[in-house]
PDB file of N, CA, C and O in Angstrom:
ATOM      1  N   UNK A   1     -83.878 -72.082 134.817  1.00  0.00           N
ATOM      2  CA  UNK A   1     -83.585 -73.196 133.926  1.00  0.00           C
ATOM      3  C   UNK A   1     -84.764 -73.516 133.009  1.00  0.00           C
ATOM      4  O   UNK A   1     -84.549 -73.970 131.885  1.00  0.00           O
ATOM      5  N   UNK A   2     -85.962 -73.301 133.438  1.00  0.00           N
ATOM      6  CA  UNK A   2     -87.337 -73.575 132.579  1.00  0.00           C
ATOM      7  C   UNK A   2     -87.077 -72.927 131.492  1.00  0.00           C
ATOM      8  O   UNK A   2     -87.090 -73.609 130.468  1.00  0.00           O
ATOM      9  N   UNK A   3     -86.861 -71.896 131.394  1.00  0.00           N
ATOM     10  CA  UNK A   3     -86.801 -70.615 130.422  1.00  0.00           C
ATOM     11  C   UNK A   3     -86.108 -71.216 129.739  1.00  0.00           C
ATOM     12  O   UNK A   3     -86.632 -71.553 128.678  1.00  0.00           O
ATOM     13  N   UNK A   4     -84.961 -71.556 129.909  1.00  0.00           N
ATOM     14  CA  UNK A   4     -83.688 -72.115 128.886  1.00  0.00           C
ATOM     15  C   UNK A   4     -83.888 -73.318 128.044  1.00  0.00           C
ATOM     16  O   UNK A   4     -83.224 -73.506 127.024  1.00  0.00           O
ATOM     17  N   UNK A   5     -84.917 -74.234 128.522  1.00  0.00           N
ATOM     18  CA  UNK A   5     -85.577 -75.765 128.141  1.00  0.00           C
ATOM     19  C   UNK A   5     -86.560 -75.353 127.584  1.00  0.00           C
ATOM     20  O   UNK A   5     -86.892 -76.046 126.623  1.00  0.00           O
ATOM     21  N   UNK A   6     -87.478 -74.088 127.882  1.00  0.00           N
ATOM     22  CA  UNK A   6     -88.378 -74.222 127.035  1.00  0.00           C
ATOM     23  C   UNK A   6     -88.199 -73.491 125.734  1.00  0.00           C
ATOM     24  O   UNK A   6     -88.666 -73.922 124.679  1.00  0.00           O
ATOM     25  N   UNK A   7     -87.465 -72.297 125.840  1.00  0.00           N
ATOM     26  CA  UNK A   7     -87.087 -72.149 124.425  1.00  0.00           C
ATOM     27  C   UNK A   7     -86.495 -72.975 123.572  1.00  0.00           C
ATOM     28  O   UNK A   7     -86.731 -72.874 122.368  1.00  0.00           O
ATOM     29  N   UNK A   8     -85.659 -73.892 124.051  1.00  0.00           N
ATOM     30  CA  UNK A   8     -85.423 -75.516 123.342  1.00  0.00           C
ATOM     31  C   UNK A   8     -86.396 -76.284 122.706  1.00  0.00           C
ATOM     32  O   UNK A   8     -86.468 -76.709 121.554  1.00  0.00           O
ATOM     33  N   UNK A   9     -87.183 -76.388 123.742  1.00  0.00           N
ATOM     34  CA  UNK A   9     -88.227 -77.165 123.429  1.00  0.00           C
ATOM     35  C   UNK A   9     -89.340 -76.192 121.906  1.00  0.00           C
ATOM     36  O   UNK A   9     -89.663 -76.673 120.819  1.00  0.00           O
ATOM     37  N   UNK A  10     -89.595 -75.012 122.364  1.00  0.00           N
ATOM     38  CA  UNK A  10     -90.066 -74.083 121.514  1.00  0.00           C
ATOM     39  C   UNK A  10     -89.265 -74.277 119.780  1.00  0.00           C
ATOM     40  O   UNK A  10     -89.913 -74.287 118.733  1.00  0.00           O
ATOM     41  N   UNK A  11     -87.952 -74.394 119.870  1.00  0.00           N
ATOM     42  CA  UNK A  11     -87.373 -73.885 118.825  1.00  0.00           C
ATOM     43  C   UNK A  11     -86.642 -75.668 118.187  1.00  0.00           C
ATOM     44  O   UNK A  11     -85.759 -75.899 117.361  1.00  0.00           O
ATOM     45  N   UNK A  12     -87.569 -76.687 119.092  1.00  0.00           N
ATOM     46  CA  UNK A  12     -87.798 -78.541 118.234  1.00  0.00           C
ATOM     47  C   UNK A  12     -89.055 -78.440 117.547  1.00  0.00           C
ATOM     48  O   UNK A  12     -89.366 -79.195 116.626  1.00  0.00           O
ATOM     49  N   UNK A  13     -89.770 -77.527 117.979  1.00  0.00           N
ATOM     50  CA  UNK A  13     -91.258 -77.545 117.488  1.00  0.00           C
ATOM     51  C   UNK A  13     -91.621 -78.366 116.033  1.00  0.00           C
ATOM     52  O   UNK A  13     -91.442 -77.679 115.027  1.00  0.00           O
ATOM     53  N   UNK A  14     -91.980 -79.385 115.870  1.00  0.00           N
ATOM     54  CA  UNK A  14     -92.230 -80.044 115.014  1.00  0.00           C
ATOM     55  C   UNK A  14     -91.118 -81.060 114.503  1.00  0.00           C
ATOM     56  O   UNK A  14     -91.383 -81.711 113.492  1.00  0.00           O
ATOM     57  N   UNK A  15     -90.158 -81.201 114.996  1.00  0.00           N
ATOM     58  CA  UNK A  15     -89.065 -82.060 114.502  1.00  0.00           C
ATOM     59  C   UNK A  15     -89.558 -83.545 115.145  1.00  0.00           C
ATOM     60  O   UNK A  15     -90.574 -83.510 115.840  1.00  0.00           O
ATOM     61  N   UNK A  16     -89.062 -84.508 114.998  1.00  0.00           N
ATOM     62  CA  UNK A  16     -89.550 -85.606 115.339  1.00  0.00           C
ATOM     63  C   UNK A  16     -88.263 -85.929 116.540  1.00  0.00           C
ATOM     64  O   UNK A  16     -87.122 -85.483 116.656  1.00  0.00           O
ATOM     65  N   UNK A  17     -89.114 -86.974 117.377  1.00  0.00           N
ATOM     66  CA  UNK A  17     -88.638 -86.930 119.067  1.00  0.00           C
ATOM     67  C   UNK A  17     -89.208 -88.811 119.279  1.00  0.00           C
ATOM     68  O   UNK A  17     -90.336 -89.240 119.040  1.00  0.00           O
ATOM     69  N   UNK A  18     -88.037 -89.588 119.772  1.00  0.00           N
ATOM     70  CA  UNK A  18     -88.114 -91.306 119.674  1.00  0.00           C
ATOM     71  C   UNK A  18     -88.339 -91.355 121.515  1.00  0.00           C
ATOM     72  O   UNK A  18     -87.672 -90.811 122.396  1.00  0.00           O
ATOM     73  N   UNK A  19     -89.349 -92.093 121.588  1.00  0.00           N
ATOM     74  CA  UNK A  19     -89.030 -92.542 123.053  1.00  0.00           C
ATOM     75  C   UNK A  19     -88.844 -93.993 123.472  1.00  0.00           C
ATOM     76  O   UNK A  19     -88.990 -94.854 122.604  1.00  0.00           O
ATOM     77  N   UNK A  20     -88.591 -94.287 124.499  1.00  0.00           N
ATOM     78  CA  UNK A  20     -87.707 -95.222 124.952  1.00  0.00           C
ATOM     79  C   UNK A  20     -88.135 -96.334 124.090  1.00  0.00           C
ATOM     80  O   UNK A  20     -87.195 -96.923 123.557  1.00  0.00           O
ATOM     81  N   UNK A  21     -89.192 -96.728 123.842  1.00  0.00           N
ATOM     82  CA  UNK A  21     -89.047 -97.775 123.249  1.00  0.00           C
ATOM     83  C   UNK A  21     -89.506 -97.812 121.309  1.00  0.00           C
ATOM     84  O   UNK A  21     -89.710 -98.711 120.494  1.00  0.00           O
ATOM     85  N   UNK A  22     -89.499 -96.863 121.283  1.00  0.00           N
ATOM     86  CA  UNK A  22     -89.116 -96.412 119.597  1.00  0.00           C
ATOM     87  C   UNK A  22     -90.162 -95.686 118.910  1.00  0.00           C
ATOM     88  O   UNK A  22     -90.241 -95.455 117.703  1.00  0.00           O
ATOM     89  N   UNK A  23     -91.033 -95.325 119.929  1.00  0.00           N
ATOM     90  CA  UNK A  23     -92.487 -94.582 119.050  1.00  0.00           C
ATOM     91  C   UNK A  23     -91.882 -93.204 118.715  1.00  0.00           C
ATOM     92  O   UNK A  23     -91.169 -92.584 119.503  1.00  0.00           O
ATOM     93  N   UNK A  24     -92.163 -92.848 117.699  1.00  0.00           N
ATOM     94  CA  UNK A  24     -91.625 -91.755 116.574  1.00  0.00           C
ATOM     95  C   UNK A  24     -93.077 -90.599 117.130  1.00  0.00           C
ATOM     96  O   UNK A  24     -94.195 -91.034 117.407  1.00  0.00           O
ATOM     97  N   UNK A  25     -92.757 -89.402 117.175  1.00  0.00           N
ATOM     98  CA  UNK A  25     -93.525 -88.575 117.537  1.00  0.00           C
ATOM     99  C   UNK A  25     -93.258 -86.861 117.467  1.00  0.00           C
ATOM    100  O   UNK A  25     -92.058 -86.625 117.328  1.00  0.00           O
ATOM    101  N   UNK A  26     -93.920 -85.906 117.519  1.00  0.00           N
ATOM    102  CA  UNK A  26     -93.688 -84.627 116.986  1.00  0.00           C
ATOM    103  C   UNK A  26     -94.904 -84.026 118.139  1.00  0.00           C
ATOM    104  O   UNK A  26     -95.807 -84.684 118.655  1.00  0.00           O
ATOM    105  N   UNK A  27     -94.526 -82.292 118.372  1.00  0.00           N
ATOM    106  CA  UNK A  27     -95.060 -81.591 118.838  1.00  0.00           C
ATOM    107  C   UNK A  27     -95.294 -80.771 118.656  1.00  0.00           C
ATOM    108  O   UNK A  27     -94.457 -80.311 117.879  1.00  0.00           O
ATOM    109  N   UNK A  28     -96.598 -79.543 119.048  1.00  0.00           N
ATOM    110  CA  UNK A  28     -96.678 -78.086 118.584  1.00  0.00           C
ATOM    111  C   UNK A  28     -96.665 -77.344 119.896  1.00  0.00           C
ATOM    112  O   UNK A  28     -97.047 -77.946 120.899  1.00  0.00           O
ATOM    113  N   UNK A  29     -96.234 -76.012 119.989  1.00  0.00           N
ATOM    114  CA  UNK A  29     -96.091 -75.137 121.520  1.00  0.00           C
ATOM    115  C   UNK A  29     -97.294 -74.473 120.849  1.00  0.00           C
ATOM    116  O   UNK A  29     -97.540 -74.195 119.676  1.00  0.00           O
ATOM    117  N   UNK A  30     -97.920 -74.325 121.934  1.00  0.00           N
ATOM    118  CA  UNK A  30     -99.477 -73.753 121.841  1.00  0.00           C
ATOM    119  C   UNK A  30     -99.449 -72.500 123.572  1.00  0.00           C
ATOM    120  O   UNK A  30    -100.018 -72.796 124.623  1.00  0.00           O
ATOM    121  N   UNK A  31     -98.975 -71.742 123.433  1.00  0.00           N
ATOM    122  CA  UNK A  31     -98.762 -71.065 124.163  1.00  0.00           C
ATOM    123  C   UNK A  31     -97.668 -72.064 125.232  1.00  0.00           C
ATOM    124  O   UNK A  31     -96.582 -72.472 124.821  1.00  0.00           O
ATOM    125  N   UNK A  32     -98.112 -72.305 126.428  1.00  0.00           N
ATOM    126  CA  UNK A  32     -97.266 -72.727 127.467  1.00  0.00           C
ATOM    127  C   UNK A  32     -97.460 -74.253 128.083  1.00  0.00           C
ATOM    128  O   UNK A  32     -97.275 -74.696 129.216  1.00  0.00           O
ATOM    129  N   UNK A  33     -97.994 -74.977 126.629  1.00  0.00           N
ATOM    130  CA  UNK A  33     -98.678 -76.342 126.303  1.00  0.00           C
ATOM    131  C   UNK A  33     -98.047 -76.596 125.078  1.00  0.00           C
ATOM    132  O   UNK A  33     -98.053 -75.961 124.024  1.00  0.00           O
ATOM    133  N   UNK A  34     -97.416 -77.803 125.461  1.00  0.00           N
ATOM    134  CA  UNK A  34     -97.634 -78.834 123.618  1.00  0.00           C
ATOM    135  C   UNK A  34     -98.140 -79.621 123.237  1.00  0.00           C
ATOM    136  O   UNK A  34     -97.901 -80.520 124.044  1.00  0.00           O
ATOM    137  N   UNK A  35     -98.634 -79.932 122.640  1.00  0.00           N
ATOM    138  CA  UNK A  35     -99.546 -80.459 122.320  1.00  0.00           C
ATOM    139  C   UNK A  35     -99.334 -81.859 121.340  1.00  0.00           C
ATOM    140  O   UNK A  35    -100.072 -81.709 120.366  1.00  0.00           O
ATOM    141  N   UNK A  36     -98.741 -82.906 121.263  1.00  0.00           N
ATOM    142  CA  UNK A  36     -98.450 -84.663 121.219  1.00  0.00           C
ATOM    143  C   UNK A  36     -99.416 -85.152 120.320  1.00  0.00           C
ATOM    144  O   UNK A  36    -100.578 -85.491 120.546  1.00  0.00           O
ATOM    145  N   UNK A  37     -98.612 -85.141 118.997  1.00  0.00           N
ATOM    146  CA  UNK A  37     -99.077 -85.862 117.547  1.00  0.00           C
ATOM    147  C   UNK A  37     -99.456 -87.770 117.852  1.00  0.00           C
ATOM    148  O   UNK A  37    -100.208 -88.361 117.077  1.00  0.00           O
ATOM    149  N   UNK A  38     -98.971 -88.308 118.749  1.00  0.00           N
ATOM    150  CA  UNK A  38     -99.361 -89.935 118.871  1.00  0.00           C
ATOM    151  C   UNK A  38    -100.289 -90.268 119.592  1.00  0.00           C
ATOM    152  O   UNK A  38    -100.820 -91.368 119.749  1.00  0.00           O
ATOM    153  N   UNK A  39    -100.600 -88.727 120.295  1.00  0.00           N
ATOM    154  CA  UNK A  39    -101.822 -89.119 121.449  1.00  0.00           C
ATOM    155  C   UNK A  39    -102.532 -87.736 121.585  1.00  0.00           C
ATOM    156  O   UNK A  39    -101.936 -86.686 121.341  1.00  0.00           O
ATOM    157  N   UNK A  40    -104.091 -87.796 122.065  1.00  0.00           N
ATOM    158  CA  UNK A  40    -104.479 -87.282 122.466  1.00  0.00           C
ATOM    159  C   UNK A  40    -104.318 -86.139 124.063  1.00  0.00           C
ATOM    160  O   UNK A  40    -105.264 -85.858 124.798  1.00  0.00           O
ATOM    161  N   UNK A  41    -102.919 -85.681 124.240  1.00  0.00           N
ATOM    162  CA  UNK A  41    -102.551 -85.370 125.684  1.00  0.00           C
ATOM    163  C   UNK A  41    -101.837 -84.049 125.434  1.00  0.00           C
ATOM    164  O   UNK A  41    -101.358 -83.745 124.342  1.00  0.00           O
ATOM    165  N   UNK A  42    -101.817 -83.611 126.061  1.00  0.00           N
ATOM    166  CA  UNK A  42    -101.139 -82.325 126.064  1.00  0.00           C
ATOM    167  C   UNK A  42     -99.835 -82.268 127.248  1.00  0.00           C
ATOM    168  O   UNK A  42     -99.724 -83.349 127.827  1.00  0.00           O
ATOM    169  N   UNK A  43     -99.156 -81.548 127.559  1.00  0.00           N
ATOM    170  CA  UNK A  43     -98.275 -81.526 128.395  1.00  0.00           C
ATOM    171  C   UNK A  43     -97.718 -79.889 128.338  1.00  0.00           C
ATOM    172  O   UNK A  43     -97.304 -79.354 127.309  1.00  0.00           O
ATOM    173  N   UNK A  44     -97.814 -79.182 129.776  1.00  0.00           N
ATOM    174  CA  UNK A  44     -97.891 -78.394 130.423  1.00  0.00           C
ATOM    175  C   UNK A  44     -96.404 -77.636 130.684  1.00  0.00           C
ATOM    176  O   UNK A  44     -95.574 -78.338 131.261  1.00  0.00           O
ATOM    177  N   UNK A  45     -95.979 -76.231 130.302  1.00  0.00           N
ATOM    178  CA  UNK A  45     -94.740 -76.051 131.029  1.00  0.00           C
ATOM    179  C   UNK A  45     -94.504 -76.555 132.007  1.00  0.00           C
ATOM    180  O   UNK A  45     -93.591 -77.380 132.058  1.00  0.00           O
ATOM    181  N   UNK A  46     -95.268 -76.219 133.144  1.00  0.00           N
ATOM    182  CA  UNK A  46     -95.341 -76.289 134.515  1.00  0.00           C
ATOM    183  C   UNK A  46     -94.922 -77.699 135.142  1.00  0.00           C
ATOM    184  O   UNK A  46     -94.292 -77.832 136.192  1.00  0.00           O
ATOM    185  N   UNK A  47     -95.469 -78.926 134.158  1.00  0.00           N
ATOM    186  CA  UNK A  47     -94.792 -80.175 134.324  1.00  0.00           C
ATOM    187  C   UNK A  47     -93.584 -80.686 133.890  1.00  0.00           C
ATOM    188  O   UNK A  47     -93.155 -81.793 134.217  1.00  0.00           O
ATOM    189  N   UNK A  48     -92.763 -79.533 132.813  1.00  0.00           N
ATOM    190  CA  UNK A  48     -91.329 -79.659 132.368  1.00  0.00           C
ATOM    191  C   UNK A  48     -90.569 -79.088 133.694  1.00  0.00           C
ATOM    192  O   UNK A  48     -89.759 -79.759 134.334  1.00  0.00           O
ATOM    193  N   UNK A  49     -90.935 -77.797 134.002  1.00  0.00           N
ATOM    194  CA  UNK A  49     -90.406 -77.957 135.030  1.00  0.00           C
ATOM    195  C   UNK A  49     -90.487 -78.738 136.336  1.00  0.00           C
ATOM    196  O   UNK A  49     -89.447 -78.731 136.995  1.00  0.00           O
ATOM    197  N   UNK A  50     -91.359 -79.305 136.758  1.00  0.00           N
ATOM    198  CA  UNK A  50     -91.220 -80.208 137.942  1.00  0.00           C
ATOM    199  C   UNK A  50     -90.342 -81.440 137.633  1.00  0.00           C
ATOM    200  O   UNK A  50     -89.922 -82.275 138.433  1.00  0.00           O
ATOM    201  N   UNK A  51     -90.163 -81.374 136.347  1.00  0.00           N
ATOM    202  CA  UNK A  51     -89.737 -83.314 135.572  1.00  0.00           C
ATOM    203  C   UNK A  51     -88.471 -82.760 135.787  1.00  0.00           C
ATOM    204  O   UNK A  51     -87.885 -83.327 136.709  1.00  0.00           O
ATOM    205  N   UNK A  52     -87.582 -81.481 135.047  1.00  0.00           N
ATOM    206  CA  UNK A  52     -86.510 -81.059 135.390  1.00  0.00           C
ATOM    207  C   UNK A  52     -85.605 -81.214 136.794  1.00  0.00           C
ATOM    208  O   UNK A  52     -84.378 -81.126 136.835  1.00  0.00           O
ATOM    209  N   UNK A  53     -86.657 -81.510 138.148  1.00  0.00           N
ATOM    210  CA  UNK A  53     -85.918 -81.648 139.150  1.00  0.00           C
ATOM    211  C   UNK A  53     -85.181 -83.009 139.139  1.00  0.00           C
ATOM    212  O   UNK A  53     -84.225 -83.392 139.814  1.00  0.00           O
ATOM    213  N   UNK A  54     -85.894 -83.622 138.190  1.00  0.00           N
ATOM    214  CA  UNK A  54     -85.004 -85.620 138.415  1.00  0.00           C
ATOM    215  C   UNK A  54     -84.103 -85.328 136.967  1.00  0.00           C
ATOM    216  O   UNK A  54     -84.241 -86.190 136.099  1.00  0.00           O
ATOM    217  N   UNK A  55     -83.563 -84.640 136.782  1.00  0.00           N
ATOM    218  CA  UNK A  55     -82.823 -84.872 135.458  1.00  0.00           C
ATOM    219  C   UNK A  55     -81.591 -84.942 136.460  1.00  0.00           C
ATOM    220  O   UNK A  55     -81.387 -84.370 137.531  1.00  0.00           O
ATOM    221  N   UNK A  56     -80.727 -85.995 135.606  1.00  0.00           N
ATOM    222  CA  UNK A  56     -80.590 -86.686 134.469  1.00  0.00           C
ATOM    223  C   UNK A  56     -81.508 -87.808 134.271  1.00  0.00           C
ATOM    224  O   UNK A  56     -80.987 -88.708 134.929  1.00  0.00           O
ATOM    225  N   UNK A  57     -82.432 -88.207 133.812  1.00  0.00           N
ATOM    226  CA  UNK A  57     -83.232 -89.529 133.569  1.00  0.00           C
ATOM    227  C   UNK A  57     -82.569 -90.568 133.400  1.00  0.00           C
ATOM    228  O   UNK A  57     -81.489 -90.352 132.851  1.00  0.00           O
ATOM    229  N   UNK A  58     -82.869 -92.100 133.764  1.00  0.00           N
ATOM    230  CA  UNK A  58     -82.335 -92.725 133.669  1.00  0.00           C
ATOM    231  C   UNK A  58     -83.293 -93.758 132.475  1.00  0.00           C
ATOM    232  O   UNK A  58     -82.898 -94.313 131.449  1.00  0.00           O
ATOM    233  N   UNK A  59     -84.823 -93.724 133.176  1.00  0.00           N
ATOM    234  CA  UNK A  59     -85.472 -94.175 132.613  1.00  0.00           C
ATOM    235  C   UNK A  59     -87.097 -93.314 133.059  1.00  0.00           C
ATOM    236  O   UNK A  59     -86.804 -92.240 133.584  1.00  0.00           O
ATOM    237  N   UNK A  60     -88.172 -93.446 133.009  1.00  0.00           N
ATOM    238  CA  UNK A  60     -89.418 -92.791 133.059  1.00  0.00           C
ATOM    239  C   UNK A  60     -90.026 -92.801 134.506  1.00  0.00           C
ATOM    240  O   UNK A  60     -90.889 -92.027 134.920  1.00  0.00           O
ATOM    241  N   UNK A  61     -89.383 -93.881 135.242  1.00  0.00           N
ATOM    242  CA  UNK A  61     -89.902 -93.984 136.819  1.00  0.00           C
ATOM    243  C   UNK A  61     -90.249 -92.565 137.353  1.00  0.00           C
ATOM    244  O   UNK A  61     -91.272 -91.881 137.392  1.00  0.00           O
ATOM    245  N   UNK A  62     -88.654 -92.384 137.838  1.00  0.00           N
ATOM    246  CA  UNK A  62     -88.961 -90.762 138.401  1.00  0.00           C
ATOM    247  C   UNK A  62     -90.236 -89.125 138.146  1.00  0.00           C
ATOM    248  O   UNK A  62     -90.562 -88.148 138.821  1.00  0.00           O
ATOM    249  N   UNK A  63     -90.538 -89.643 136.887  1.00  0.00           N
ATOM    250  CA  UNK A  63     -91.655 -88.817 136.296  1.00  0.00           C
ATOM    251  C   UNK A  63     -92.614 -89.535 136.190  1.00  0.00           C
ATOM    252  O   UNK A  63     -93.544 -89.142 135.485  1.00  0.00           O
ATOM    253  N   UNK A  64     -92.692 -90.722 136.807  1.00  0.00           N
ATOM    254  CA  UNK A  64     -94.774 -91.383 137.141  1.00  0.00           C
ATOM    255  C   UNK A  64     -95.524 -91.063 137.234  1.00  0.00           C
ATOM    256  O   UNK A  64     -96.592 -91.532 136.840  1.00  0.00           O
ATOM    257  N   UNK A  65     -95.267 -89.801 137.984  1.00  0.00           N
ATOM    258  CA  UNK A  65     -96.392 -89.405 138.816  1.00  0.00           C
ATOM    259  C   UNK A  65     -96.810 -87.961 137.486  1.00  0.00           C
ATOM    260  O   UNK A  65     -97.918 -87.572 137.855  1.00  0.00           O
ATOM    261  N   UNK A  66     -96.539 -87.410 136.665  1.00  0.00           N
ATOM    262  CA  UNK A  66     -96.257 -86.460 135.916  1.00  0.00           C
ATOM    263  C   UNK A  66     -96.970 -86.718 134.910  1.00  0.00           C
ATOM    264  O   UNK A  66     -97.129 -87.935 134.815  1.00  0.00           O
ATOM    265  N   UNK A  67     -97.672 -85.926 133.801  1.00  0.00           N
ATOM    266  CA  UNK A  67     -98.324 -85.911 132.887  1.00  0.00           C
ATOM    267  C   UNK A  67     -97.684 -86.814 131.636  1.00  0.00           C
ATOM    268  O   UNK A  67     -96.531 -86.405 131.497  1.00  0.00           O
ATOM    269  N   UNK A  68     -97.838 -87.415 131.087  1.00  0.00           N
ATOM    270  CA  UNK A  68     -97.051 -88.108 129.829  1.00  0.00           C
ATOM    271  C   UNK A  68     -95.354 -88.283 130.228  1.00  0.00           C
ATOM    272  O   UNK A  68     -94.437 -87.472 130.096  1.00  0.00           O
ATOM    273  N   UNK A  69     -95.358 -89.899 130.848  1.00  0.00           N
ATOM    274  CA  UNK A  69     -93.673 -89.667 131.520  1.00  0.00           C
ATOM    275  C   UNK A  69     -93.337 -90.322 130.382  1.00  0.00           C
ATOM    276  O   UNK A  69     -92.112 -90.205 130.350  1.00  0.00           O
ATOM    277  N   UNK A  70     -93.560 -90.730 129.752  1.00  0.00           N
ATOM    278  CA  UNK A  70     -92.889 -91.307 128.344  1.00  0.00           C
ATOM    279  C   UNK A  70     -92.431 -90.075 127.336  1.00  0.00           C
ATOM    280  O   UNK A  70     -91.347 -90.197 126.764  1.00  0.00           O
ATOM    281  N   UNK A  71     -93.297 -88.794 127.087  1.00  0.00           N
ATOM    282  CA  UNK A  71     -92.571 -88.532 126.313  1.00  0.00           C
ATOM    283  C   UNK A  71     -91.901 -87.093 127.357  1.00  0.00           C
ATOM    284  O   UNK A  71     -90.995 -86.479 126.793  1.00  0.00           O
ATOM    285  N   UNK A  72     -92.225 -86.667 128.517  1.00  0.00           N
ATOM    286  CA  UNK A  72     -91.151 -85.695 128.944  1.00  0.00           C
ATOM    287  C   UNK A  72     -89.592 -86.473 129.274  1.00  0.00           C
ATOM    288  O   UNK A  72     -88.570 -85.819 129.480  1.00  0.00           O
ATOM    289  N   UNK A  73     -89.648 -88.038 129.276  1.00  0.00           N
ATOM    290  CA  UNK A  73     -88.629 -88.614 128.922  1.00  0.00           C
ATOM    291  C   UNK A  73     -87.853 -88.193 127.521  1.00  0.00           C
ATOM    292  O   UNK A  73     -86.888 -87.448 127.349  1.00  0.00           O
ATOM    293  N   UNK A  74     -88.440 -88.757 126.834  1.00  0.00           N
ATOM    294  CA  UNK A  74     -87.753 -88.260 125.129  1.00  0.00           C
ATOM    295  C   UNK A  74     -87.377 -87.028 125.219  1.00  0.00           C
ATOM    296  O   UNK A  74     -86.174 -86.779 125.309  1.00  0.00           O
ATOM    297  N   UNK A  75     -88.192 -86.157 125.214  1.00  0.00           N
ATOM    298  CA  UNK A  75     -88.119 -84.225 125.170  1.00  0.00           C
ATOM    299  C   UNK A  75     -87.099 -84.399 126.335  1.00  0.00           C
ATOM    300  O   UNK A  75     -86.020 -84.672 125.809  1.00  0.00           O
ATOM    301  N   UNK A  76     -87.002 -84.367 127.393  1.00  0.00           N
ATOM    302  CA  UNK A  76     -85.823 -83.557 128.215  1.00  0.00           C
ATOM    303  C   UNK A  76     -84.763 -84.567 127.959  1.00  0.00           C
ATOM    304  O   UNK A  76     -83.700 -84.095 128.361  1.00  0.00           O
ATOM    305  N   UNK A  77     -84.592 -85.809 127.439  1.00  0.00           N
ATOM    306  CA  UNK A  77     -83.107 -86.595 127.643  1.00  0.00           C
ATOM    307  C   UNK A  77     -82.690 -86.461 126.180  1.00  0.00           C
ATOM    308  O   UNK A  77     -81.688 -87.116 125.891  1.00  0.00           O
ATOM    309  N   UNK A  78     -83.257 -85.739 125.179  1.00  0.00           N
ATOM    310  CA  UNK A  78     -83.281 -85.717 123.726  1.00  0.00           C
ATOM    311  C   UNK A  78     -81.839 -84.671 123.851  1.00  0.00           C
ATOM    312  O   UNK A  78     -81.820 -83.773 124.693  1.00  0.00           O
ATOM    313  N   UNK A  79     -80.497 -84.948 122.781  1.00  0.00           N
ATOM    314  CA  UNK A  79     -79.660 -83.750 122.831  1.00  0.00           C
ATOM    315  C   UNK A  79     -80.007 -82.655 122.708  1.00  0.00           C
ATOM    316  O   UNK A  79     -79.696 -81.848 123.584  1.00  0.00           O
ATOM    317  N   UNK A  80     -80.975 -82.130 121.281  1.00  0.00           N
ATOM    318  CA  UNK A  80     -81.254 -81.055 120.981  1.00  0.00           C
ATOM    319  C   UNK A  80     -82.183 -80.272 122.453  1.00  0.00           C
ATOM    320  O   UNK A  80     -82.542 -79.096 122.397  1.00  0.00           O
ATOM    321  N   UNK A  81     -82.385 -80.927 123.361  1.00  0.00           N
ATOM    322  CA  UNK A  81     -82.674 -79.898 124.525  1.00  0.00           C
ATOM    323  C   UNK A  81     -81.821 -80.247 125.520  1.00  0.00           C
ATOM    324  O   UNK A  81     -81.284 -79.296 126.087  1.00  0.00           O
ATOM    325  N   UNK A  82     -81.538 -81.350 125.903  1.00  0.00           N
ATOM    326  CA  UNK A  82     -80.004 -81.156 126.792  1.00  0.00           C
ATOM    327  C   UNK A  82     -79.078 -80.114 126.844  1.00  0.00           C
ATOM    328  O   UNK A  82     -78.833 -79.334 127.765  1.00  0.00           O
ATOM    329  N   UNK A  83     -78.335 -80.262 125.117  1.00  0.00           N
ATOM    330  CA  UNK A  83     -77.355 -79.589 125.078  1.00  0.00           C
ATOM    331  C   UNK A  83     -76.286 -80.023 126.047  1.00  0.00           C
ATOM    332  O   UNK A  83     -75.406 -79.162 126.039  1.00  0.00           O
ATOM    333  N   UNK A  84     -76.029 -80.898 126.791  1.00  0.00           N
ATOM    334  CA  UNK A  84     -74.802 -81.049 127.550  1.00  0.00           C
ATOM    335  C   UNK A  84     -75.040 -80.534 129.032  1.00  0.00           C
ATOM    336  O   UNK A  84     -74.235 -80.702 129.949  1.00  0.00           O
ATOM    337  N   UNK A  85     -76.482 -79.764 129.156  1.00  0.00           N
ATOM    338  CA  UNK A  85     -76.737 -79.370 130.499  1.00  0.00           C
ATOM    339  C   UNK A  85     -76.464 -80.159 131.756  1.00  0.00           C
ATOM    340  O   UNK A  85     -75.879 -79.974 132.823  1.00  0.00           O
ATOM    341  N   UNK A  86     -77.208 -81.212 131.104  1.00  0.00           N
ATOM    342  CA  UNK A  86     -77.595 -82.610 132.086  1.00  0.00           C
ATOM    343  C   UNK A  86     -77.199 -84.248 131.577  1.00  0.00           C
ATOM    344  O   UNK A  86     -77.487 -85.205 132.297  1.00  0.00           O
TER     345      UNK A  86
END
C-alpha cells in the first residue's frame, strides 16, 4: 500500500494541500522525504507508512506520536491521495 500512496503523494508534488484548520501548504519529494514549504520539517516515507495503519483519520490524535501529524493528516485524508481507498 506505501508504494501506491507514495506515488500519489510523488505525483501532488507541489500542488497545494489545506490542513485541518486552514493553513495552505505545498511539498517537494526529495528522494524518500518531503520536504514542507510552512515549516522547517521534513517528513519521512517510513512515517507515511506507519500513519497509514490509523487510516481513515478522523482527526490528528492517532498520528501524535508521528512526525508532523498535522500535515500527514492533510496528505493522507486529501482525495487526490485517497482516491476512495480509505
Amino acid at each position: 500500500m506505501i508504494e501506491v500512496v507514495w506515488g500519489r503523494i510523488k505525483d501532488c508534488e507541489g500542488q497545494v494541500f489545506r490542513q485541518l484548520r486552514g493553513g495552505e501548504f505545498f511539498y517537494q519529494v526529495k528522494g524518500n522525504v518531503i520536504e514542507l514549504s510552512r515549516t522547517n520539517r521534513s517528513v519521512s516515507k517510513s512515517t507515511f507508512q506507519e500513519a497509514l495503519k490509523y487510516v481513515p483519520l478522523e482527526n490528528t490524535v492517532p498520528v501524535q506520536n508521528l512526525q508532523a501529524p498535522s500535515y500527514l493528516f492533510a496528505i493522507l485524508m486529501d482525495n487526490r491521495i485517497r482516491k476512495g481507498d480509505w
